[in-house]
CHARMM-style PDB file with segment names, atoms N, HN, CA, C and O in Angstrom:
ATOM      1  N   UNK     1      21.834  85.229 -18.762  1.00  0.00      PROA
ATOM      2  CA  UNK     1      22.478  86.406 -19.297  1.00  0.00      PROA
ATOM      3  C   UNK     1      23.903  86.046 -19.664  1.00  0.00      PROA
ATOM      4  O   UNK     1      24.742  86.115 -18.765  1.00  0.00      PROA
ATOM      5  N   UNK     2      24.212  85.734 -20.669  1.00  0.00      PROA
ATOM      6  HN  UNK     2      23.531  85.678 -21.398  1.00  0.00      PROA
ATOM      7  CA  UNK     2      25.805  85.828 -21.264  1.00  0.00      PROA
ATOM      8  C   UNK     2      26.519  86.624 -21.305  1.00  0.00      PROA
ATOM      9  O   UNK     2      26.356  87.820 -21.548  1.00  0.00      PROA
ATOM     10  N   UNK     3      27.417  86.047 -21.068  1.00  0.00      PROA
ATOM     11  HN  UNK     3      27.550  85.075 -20.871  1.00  0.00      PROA
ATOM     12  CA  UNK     3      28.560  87.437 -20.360  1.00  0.00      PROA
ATOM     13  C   UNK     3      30.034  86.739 -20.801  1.00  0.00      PROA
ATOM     14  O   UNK     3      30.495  85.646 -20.472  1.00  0.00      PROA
ATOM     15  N   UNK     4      30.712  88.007 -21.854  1.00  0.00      PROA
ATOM     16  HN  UNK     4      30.337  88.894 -22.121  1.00  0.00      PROA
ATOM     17  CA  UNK     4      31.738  87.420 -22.473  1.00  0.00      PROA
ATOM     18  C   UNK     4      32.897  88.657 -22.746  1.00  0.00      PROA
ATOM     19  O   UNK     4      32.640  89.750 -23.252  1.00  0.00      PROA
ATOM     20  N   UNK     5      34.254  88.185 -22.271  1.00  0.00      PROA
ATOM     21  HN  UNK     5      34.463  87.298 -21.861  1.00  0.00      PROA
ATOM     22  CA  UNK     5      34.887  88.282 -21.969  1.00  0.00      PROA
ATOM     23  C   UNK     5      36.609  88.685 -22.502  1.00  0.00      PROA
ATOM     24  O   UNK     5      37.542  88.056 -22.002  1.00  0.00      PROA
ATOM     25  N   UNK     6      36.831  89.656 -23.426  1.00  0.00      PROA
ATOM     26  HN  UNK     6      36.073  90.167 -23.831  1.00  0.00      PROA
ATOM     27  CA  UNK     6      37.640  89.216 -24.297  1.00  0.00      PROA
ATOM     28  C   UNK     6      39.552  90.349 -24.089  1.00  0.00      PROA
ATOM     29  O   UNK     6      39.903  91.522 -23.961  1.00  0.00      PROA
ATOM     30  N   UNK     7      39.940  89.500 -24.148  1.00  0.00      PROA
ATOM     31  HN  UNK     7      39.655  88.548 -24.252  1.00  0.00      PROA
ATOM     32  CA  UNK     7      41.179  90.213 -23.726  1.00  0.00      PROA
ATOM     33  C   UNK     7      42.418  90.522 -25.165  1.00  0.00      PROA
ATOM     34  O   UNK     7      42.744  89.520 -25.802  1.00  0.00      PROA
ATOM     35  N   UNK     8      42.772  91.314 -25.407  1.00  0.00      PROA
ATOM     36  HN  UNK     8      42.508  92.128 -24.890  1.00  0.00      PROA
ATOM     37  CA  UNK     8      43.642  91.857 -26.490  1.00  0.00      PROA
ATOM     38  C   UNK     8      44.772  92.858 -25.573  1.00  0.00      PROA
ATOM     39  O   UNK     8      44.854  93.451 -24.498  1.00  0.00      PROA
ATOM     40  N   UNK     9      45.687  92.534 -27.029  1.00  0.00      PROA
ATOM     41  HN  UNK     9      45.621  92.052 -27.903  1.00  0.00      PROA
ATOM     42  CA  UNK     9      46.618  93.659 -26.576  1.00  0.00      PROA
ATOM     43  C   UNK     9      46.383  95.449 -27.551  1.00  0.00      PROA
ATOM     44  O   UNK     9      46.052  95.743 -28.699  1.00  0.00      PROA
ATOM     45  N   UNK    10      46.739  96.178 -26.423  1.00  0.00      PROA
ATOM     46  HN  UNK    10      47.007  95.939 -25.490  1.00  0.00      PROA
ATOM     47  CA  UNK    10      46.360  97.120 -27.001  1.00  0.00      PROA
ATOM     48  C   UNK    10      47.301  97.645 -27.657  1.00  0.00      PROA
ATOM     49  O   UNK    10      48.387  97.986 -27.188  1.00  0.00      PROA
ATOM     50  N   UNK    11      46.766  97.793 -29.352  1.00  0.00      PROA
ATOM     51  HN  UNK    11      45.883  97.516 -29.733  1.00  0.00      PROA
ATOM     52  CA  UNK    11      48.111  98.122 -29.926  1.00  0.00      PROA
ATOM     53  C   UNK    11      47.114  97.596 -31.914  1.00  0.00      PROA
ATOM     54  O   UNK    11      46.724  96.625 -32.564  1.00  0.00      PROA
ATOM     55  N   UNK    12      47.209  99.037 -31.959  1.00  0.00      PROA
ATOM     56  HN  UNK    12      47.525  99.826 -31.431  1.00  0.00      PROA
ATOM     57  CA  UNK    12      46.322  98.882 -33.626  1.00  0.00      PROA
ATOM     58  C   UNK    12      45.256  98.355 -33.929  1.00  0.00      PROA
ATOM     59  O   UNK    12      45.145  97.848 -35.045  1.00  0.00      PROA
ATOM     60  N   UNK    13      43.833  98.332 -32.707  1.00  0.00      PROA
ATOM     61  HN  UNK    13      43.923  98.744 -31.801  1.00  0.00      PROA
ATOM     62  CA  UNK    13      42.896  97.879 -32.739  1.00  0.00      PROA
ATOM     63  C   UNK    13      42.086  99.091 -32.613  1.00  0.00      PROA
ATOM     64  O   UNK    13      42.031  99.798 -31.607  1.00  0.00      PROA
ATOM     65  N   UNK    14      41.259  99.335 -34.072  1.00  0.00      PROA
ATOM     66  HN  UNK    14      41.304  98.761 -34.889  1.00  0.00      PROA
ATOM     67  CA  UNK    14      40.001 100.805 -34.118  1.00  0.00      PROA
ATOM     68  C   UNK    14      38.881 100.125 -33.430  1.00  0.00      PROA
ATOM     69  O   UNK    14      38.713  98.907 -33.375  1.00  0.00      PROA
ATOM     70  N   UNK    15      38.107 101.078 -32.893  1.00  0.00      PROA
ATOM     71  HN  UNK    15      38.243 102.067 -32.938  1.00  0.00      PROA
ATOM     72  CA  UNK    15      36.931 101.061 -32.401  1.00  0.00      PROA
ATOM     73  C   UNK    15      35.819 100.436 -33.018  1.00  0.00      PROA
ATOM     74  O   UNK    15      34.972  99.785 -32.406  1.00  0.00      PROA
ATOM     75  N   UNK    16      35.834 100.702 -34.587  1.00  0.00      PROA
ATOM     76  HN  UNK    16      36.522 101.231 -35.085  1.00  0.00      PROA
ATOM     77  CA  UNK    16      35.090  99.845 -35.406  1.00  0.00      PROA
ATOM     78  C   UNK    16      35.137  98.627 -35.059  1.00  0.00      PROA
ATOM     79  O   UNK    16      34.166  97.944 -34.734  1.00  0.00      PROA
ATOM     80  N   UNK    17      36.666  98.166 -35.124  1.00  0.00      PROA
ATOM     81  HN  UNK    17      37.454  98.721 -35.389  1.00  0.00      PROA
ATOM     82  CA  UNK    17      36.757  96.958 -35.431  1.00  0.00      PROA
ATOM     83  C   UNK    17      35.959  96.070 -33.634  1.00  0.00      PROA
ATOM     84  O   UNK    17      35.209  95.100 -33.527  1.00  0.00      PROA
ATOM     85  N   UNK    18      36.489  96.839 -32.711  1.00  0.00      PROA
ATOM     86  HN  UNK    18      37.099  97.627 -32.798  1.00  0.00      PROA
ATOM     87  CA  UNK    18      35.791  96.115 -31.510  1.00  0.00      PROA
ATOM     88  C   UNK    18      34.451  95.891 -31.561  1.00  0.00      PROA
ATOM     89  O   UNK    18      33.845  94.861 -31.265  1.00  0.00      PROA
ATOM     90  N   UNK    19      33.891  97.287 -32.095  1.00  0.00      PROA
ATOM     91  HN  UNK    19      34.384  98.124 -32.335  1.00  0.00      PROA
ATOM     92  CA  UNK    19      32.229  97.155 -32.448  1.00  0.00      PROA
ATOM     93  C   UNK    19      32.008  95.936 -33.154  1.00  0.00      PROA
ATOM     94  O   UNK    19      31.179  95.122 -32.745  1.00  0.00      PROA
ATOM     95  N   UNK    20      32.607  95.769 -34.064  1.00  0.00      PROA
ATOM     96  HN  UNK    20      33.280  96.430 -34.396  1.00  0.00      PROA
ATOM     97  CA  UNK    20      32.404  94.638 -35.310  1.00  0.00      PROA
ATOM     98  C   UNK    20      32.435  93.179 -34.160  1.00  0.00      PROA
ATOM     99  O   UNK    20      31.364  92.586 -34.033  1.00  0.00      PROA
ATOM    100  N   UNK    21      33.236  92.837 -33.641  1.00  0.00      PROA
ATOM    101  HN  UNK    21      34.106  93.318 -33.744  1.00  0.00      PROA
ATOM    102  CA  UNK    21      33.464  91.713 -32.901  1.00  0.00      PROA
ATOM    103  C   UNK    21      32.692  91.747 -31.771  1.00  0.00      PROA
ATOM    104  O   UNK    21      33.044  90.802 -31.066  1.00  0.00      PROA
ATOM    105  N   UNK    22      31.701  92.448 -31.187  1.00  0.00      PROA
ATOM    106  HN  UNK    22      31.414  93.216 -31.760  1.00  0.00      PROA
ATOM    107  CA  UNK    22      30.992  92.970 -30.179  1.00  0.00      PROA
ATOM    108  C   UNK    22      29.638  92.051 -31.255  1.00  0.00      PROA
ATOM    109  O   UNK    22      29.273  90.932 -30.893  1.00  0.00      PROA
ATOM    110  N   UNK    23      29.197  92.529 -32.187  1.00  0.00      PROA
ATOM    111  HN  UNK    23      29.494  93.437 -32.482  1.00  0.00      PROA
ATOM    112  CA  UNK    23      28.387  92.820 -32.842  1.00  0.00      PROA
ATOM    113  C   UNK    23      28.075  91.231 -33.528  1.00  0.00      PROA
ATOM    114  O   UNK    23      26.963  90.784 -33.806  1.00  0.00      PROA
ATOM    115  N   UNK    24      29.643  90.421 -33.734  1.00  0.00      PROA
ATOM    116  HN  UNK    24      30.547  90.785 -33.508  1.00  0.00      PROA
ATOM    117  CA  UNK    24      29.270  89.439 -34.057  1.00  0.00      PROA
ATOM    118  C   UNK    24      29.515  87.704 -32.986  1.00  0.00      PROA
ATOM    119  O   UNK    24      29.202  86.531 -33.191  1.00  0.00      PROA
ATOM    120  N   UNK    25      29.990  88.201 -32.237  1.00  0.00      PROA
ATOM    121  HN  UNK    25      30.244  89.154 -32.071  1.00  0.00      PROA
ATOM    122  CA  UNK    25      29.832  87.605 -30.714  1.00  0.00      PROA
ATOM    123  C   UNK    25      28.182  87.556 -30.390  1.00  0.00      PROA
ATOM    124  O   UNK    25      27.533  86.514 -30.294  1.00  0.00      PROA
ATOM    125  N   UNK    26      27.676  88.856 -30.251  1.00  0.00      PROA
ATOM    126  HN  UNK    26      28.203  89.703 -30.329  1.00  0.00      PROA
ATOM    127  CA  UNK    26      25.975  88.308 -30.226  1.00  0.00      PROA
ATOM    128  C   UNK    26      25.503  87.849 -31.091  1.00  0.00      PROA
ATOM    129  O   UNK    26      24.803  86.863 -30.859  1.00  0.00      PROA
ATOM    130  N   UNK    27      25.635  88.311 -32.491  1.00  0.00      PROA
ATOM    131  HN  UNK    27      26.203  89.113 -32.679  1.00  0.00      PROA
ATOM    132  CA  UNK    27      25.003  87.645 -33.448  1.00  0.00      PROA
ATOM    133  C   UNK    27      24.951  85.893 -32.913  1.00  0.00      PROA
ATOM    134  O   UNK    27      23.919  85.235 -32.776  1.00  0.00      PROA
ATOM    135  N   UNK    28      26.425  85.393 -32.666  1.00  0.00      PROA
ATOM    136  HN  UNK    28      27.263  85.927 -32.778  1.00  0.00      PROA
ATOM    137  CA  UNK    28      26.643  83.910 -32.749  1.00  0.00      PROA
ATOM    138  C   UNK    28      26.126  83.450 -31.460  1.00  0.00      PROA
ATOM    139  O   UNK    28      26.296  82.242 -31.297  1.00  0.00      PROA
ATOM    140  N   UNK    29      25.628  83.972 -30.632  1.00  0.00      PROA
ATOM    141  HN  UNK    29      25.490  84.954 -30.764  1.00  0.00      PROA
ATOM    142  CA  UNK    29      25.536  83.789 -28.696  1.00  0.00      PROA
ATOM    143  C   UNK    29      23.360  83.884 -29.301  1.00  0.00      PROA
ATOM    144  O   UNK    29      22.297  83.448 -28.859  1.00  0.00      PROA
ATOM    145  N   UNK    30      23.724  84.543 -30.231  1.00  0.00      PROA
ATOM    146  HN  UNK    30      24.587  84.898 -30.590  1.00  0.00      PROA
ATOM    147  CA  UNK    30      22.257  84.342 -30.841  1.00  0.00      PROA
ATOM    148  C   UNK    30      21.587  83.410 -31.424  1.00  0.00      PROA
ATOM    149  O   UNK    30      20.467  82.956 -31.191  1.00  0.00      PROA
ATOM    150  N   UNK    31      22.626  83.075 -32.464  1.00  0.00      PROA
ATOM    151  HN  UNK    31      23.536  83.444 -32.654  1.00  0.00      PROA
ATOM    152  CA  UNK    31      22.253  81.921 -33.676  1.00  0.00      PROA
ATOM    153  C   UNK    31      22.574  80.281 -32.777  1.00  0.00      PROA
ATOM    154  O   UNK    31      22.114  79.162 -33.004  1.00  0.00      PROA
ATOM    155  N   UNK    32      23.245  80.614 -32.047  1.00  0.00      PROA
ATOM    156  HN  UNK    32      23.619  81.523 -31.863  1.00  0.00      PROA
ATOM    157  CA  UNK    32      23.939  79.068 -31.755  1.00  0.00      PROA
ATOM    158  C   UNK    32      23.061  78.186 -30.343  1.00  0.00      PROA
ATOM    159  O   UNK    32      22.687  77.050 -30.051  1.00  0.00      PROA
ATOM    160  N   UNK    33      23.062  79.942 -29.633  1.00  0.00      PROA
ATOM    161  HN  UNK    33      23.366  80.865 -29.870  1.00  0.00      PROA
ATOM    162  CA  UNK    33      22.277  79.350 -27.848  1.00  0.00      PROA
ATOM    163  C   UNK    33      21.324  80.038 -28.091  1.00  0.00      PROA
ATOM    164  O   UNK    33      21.479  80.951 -27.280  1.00  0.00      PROA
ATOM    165  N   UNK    34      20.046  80.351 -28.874  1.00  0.00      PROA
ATOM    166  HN  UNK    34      19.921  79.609 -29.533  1.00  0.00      PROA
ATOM    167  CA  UNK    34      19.264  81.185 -28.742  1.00  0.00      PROA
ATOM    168  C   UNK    34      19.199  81.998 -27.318  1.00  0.00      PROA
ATOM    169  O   UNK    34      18.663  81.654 -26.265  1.00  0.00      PROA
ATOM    170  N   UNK    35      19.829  83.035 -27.597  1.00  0.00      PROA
ATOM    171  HN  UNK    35      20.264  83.315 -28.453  1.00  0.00      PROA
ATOM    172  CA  UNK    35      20.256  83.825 -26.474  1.00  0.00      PROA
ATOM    173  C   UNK    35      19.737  85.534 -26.693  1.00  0.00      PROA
ATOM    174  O   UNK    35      20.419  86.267 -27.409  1.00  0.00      PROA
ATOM    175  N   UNK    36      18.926  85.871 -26.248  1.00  0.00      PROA
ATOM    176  HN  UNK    36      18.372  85.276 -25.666  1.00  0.00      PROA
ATOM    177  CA  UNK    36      18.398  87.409 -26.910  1.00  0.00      PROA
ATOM    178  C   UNK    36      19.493  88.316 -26.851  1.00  0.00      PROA
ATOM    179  O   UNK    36      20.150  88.351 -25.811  1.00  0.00      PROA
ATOM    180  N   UNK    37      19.837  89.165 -27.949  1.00  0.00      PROA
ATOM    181  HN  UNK    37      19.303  89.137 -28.795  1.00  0.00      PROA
ATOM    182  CA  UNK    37      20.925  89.973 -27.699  1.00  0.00      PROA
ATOM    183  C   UNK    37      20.718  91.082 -26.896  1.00  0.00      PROA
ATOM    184  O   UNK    37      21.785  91.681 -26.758  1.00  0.00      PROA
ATOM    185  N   UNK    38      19.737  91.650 -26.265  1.00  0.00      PROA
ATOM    186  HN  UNK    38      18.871  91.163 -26.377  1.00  0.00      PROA
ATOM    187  CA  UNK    38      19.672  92.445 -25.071  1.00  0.00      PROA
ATOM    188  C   UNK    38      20.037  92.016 -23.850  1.00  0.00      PROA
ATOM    189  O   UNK    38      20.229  92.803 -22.923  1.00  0.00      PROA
ATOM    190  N   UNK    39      20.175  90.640 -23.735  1.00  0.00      PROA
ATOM    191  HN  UNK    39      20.019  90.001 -24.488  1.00  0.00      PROA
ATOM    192  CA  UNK    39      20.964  89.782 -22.680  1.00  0.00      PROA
ATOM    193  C   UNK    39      22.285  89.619 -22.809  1.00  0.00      PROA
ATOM    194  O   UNK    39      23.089  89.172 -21.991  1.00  0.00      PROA
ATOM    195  N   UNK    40      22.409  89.917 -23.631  1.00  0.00      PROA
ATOM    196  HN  UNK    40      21.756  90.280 -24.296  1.00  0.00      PROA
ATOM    197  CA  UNK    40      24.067  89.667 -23.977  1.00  0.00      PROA
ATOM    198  C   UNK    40      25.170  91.049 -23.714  1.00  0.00      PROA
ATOM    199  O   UNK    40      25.079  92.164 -24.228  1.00  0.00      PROA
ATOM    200  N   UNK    41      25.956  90.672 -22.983  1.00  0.00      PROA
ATOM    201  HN  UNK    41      26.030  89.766 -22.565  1.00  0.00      PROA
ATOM    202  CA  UNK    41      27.450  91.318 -22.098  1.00  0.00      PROA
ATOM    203  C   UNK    41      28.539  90.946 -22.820  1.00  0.00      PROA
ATOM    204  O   UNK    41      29.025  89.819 -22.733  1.00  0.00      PROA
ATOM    205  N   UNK    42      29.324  92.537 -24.134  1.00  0.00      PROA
ATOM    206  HN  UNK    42      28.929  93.453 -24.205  1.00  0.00      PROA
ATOM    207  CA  UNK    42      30.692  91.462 -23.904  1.00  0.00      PROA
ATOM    208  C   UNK    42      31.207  92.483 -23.847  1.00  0.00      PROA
ATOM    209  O   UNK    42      30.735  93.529 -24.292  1.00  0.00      PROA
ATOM    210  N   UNK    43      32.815  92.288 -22.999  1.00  0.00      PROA
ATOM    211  HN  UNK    43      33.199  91.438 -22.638  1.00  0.00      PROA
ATOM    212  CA  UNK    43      33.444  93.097 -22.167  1.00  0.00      PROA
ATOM    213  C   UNK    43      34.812  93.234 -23.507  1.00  0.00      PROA
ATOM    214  O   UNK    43      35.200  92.151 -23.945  1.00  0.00      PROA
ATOM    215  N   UNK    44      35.209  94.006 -23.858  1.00  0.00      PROA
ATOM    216  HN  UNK    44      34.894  94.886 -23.502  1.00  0.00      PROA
ATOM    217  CA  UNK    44      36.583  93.781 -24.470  1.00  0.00      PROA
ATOM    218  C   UNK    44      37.572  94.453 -23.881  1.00  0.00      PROA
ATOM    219  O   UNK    44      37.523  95.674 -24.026  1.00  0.00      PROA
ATOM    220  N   UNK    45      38.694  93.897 -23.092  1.00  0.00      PROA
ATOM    221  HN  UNK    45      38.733  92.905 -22.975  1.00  0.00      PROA
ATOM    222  CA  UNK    45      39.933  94.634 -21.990  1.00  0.00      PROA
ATOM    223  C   UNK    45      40.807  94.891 -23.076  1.00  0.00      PROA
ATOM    224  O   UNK    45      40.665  94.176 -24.068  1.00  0.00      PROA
ATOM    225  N   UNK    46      41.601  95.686 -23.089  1.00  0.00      PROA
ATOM    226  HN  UNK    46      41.716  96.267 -22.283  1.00  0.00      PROA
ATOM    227  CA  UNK    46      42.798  95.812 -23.903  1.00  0.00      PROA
ATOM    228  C   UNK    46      43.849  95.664 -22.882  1.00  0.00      PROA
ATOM    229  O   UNK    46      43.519  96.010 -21.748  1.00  0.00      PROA
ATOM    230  N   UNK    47      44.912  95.271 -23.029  1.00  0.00      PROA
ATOM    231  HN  UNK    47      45.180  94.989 -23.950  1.00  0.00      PROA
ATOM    232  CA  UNK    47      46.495  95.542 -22.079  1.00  0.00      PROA
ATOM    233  C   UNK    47      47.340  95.468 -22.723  1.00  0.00      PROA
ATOM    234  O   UNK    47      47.684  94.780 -23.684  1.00  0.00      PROA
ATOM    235  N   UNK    48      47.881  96.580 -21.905  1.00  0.00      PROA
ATOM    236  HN  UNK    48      47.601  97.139 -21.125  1.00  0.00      PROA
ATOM    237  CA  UNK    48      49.457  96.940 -22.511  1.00  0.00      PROA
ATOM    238  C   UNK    48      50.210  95.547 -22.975  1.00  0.00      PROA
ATOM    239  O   UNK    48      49.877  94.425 -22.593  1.00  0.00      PROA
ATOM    240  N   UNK    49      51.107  95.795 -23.723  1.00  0.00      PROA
ATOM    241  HN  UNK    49      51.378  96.706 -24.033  1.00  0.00      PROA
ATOM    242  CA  UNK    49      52.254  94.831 -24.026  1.00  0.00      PROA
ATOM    243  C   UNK    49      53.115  94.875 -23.324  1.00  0.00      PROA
ATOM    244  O   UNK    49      54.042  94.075 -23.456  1.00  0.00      PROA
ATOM    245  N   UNK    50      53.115  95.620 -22.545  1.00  0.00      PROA
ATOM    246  HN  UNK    50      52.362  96.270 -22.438  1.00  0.00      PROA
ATOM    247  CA  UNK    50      54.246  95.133 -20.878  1.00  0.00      PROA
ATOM    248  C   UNK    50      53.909  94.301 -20.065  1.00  0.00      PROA
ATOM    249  O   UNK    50      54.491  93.521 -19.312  1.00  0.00      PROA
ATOM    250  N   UNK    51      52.307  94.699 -20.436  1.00  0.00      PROA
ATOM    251  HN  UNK    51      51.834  95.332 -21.048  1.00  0.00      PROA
ATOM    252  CA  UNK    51      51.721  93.615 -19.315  1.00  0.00      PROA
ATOM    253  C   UNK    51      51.369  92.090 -19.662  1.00  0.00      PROA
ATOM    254  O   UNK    51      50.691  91.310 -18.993  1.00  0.00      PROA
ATOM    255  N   UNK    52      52.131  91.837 -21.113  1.00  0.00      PROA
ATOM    256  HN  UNK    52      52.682  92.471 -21.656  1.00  0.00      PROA
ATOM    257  CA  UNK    52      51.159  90.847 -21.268  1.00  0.00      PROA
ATOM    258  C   UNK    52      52.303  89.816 -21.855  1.00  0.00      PROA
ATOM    259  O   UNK    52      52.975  90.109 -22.844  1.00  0.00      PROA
ATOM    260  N   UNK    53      52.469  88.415 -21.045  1.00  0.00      PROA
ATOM    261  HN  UNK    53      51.923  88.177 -20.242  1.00  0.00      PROA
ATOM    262  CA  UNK    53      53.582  87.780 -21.794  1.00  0.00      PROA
ATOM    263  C   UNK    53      53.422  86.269 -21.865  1.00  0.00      PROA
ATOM    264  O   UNK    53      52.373  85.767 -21.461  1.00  0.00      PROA
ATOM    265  N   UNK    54      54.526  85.418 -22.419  1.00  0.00      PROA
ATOM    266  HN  UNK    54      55.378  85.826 -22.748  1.00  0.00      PROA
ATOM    267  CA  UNK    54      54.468  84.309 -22.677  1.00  0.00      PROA
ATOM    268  C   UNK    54      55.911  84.370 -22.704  1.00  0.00      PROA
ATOM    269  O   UNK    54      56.820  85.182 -22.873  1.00  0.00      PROA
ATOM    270  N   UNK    55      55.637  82.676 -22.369  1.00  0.00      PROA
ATOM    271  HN  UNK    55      54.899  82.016 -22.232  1.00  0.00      PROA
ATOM    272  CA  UNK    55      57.253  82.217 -22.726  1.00  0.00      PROA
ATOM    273  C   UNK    55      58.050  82.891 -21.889  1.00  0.00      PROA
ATOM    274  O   UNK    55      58.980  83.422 -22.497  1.00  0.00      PROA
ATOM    275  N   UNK    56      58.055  83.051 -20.923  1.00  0.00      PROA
ATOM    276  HN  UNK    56      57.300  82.620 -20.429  1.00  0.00      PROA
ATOM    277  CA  UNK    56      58.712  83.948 -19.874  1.00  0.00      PROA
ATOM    278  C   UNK    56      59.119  85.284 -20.644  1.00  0.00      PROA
ATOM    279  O   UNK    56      60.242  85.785 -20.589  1.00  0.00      PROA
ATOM    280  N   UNK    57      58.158  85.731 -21.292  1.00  0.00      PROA
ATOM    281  HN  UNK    57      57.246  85.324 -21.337  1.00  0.00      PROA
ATOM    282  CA  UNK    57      58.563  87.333 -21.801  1.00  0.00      PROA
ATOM    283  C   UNK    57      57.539  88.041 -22.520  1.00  0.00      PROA
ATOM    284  O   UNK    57      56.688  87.624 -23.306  1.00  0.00      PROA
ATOM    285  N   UNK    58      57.873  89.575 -21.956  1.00  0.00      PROA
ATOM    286  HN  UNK    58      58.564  89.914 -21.318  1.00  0.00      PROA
ATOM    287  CA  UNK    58      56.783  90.321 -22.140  1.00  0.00      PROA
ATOM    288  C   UNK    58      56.561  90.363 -23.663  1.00  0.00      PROA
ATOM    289  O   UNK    58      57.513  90.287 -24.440  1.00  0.00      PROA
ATOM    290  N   UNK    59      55.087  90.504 -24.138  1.00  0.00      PROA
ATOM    291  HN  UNK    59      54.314  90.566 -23.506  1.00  0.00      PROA
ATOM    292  CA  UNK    59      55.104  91.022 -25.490  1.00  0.00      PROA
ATOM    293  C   UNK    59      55.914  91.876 -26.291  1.00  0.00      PROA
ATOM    294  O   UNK    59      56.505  91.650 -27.347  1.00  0.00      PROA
ATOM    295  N   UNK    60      55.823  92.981 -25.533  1.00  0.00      PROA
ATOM    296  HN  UNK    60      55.343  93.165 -24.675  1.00  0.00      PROA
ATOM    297  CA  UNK    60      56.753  94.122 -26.102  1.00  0.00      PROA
ATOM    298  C   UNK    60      58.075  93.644 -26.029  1.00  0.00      PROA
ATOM    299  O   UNK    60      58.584  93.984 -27.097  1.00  0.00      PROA
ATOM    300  N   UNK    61      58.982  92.988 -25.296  1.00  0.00      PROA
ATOM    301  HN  UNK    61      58.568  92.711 -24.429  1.00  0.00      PROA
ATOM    302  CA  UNK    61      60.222  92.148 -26.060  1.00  0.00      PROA
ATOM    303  C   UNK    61      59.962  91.482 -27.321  1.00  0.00      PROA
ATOM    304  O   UNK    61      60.319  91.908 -28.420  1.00  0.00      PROA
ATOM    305  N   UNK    62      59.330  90.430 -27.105  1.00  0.00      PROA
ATOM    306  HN  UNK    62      59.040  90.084 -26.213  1.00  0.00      PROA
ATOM    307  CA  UNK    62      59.417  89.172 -28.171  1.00  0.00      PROA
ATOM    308  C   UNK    62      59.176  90.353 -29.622  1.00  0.00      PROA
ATOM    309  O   UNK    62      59.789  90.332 -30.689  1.00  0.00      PROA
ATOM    310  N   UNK    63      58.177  91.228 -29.221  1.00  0.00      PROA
ATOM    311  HN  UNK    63      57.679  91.244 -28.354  1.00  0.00      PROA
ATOM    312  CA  UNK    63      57.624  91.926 -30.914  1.00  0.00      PROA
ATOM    313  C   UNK    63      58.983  92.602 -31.325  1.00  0.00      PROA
ATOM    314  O   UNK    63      59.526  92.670 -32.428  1.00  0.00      PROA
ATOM    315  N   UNK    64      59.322  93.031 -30.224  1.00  0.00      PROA
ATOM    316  HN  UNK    64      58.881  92.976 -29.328  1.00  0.00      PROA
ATOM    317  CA  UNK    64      60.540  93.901 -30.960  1.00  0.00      PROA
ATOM    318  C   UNK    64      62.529  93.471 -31.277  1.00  0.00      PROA
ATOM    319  O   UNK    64      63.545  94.069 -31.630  1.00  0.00      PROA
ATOM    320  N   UNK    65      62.142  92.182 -30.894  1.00  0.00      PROA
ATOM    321  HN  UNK    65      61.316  91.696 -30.606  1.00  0.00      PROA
ATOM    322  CA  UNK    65      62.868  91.339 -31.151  1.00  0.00      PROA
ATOM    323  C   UNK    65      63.553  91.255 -30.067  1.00  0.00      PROA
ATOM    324  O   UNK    65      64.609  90.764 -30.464  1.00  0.00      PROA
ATOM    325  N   UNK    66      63.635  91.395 -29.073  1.00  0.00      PROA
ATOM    326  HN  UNK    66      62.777  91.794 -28.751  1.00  0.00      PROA
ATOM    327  CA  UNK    66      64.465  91.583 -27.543  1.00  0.00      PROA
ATOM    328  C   UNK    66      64.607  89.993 -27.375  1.00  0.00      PROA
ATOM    329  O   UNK    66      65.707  89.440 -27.388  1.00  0.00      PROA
ATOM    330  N   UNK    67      63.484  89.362 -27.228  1.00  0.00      PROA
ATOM    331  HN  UNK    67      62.590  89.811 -27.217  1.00  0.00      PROA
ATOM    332  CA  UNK    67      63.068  88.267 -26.896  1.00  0.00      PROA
ATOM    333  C   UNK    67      62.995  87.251 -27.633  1.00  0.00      PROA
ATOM    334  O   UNK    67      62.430  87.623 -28.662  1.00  0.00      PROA
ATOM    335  N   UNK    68      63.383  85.566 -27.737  1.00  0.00      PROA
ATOM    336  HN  UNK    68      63.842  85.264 -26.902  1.00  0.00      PROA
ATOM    337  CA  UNK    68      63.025  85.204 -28.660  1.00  0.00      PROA
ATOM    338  C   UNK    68      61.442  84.115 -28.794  1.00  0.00      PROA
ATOM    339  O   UNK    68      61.286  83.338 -27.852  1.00  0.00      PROA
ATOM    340  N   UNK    69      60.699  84.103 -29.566  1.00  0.00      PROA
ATOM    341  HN  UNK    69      60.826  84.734 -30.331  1.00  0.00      PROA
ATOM    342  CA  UNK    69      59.791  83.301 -29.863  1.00  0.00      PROA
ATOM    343  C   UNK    69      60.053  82.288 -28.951  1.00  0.00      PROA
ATOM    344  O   UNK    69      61.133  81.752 -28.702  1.00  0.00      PROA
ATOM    345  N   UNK    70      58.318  81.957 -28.202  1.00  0.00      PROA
ATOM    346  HN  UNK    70      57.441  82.391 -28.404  1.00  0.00      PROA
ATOM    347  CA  UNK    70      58.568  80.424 -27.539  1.00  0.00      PROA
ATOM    348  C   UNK    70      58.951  79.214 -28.642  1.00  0.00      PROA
ATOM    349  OT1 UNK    70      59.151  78.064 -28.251  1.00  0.00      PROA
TER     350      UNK     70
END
């Protein structure tokens, strides 16, 4: 059973579009590992941009210019 895992920040991502990437994650978990898509799990997390950083700094700095680029 494949089980997949995908983490984004939340911030201008429609529902379509997760469907769409849901949709073609099995397709490829299909075509590649013959893997039945009724077996197939994929999880998509969203998190805040407070919560989410690099370069010693949160997203929401670096985007809004607080911060600079690693």
């Amino acid at each position: 059973m494949p089980f997949v895992s995908i983490r984004i920040t939340r911030e201008g991502v429609t529902a379509g579009q997760k469907a769409q990437v849901i949709r073609e994650v099995t397709e490829t978990l299909e075509r590649v590992l013959n893997k039945p898509p009724a077996w197939t799990h994929v999880v998509i997390e969203e998190v805040d941009t407070d919560n989410w950083g690099y370069g010693g700094h949160t997203t929401t700095a670096i985007r809004e210019g607080k911060a600079p680029l690693p």
